[in-house]
C-alpha positions, 0 to 999 in steps of 0.5 A, spaced: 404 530 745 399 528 740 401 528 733 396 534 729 391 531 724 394 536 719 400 533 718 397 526 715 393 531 709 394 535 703 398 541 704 392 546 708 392 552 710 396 550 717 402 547 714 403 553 709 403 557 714 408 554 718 412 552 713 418 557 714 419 554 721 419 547 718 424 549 713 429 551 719 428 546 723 428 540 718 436 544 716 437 544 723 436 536 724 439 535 717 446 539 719 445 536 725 445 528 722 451 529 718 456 531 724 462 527 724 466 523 730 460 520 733 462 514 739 464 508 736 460 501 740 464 496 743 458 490 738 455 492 732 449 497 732 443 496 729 438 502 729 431 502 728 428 508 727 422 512 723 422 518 718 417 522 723 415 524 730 409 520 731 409 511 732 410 507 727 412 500 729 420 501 731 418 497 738 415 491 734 420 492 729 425 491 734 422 485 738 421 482 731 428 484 729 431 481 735 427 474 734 430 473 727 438 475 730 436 469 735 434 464 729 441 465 726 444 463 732 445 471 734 444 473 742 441 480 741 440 486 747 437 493 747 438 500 748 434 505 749 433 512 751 428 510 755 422 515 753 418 517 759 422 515 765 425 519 770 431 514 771 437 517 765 441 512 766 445 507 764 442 501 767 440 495 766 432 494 766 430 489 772 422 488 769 421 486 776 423 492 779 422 498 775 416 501 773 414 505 766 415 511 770 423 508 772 424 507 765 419 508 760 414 503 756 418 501 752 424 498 756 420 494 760 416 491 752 424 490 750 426 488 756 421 481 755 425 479 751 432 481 750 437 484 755 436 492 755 439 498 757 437 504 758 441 511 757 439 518 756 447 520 753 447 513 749 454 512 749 454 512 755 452 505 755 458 502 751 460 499 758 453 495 759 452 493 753 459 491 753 458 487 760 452 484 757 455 478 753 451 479 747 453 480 740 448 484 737 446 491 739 438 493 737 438 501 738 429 502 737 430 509 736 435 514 735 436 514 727 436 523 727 442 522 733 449 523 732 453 520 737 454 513 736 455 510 729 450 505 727 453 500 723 446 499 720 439 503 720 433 500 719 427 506 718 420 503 719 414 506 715 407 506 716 405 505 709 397 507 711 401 515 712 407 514 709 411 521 712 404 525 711 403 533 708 411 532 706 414 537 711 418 538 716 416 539 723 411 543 726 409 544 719 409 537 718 411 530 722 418 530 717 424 530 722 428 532 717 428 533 710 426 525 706 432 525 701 436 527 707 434 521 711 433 517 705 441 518 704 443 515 711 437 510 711 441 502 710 433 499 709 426 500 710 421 496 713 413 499 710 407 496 715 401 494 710 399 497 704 396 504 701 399 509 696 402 513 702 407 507 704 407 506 696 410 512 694 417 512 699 417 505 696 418 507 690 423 513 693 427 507 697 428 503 690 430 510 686 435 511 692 437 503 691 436 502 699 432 494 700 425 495 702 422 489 706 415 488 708 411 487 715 404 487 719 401 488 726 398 481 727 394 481 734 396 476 739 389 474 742 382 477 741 382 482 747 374 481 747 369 477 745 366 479 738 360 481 739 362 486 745 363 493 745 370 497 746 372 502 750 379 504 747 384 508 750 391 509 747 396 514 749 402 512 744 404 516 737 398 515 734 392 513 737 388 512 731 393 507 728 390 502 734 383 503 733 383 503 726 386 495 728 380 494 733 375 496 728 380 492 722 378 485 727 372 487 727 370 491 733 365 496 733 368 501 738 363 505 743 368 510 745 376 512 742 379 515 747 387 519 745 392 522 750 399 524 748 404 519 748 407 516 753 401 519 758 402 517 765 395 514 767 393 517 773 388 512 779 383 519 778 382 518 770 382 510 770 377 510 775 373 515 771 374 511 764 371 504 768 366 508 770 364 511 762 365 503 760 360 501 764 354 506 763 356 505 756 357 496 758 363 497 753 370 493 754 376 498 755 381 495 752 389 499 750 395 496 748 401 494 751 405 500 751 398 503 755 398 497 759 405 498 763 403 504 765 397 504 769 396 505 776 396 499 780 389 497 784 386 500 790 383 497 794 375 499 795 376 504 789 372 502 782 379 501 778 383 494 778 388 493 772 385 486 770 379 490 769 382 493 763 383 488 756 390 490 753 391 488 745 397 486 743 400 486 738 407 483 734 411 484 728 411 479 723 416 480 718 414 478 710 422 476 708 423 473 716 429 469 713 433 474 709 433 479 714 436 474 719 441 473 714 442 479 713 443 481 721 448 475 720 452 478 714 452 486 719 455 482 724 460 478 720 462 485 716 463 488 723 467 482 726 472 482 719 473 491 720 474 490 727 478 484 729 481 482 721 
């Protein structure tokens, strides 16, 4: 879905009148988050998760994450849920067999990197994980859920929005109330600057939970300078990549958002190429988008190289420390299981 813009202002009309509803289901997700017995897993767990429904980096973070496990000597894999894909799992992703629609974007960016498992009932992965070899599980998403115990969470913040009006679901994009969350958070990581990132900052601190610092840094320029864009994105929140194309400088001829997750049909790239020609603009997505569109037909206008892809990647400010600390999450873990 796309988030409403309402979640990201004061307190409206909107938000109030669906405030009792948020109420109920920030309780629900609440209760829920405190359910003891989850599944203990066979290699320390770490989560990257967000306090809100919408995107705010946990992919990024997640590959950054598993970089740094990597410069401490750690062999780091995934687990997913695998957002968007038909196949619940458990499985191991094969980026040269499955597709977006197998097992979501997100498999396929994470599987890139590290080895991924997908699985719709997560504990249903321990034997994968297990089979994998490595010694550090990265979970991107999954901080709400329950069912297996995390041996560390990190929650990722978008400090250009924070978490919006400060209501729960559907009133505002909260999953459960922030102090609630807050209390089962190990650490947050904010994106850039502003005051609504401040203000968790100065929450996270009073709650003495380390906050460490990151940006989006684009891979390459997805066209030259002088060159209109026609961006098209269907992640969390869309505007959040095309303020990072008019933040490089691009001047946008067309912002196009669908839901999250969308599945790219032939009919509308064939359409979106079109627009961009009339409009001589570059379309461009991002990465996420980008494994999710139609494969070229022949004799039709649409060809996947015809379409820009802006990647980004997270670069972490405290690179180093964070390395040390997911060295320190696996030795702890090793010392209460195998002392």
């Amino acid at each position: 879905m796309l988030t409403p813009t309402f979640w990201w202002k004061r307190k409206g009309l909107t938000a109030l009148l669906l405030w009792p509803i948020g109420l109920l289901y920030g309780a629900i997700t609440a209760r829920r988050m405190s359910r003891p017995g989850g599944a203990e897993p066979p290699l320390p767990l770490v989560c990257v998760g967000n306090f809100v429904a919408g995107g705010a980096g946990k992919t990024p973070t997640a590959i950054a994450l598993a970089h740094s496990a990597r410069s401490v000597g750690l062999d780091p894999c995934f687990l997913t849920r695998g957002h968007g894909g038909r196949l619940k799992g458990p499985l191991l992703v094969d980026i040269d067999r499955h597709t977006a629609g197998d097992v979501g974007d997100e498999a396929l960016l994470l599987a890139r990197v590290a080895p991924t498992v997908v699985s719709r009932r997560r504990p249903a992965a321990f034997r994968l994980l297990r089979a994998t070899g490595t010694d550090l599980c990265i979970m991107d998403d999954g901080f709400q859920n329950p069912s297996v115990k995390k041996t560390f969470s990190f929650v990722v913040v978008d400090g250009a929005v924070g978490v919006g009006n400060g209501l729960a679901m559907p009133a505002g994009p909260l999953r459960a109330p922030l102090k609630r969350q807050m209390f089962s958070t190990d650490a947050v990581i904010v994106y850039g600057g502003g005051e609504p990132g401040q203000r968790i900052v100065r929450k996270a601190a009073r709650a003495g939970k380390p906050v460490f610092r990151a940006d989006l840094v684009a891979n390459a320029p997805p066209a030259a300078p002088h060159r209109r864009l026609y961006a098209f994105a269907g992640i969390g929140r869309p505007e959040k990549f095309f303020r990072s194309l008019e933040d490089e400088g691009y001047r946008l001829a067309v912002r196009r958002a669908f839901p999250d997750h969308h599945p790219y049909s032939l009919a509308e790239m064939t359409h979106i190429l079109d627009d961009a020609d009339t409009l001589d603009a570059v379309p461009v997505t991002t990465e996420k988008d980008a494994v999710r569109l139609p494969p070229g037909i022949a004799g039709s206008n649409w060809s996947r190289d015809r379409v820009a892809v802006f990647g980004v990647h997270a670069r972490l400010a405290e690179e180093r420390a964070v390395g040390a600390l997911l060295l320190d999450i696996r030795r702890r873990w090793m010392a209460r299981h195998f002392s």
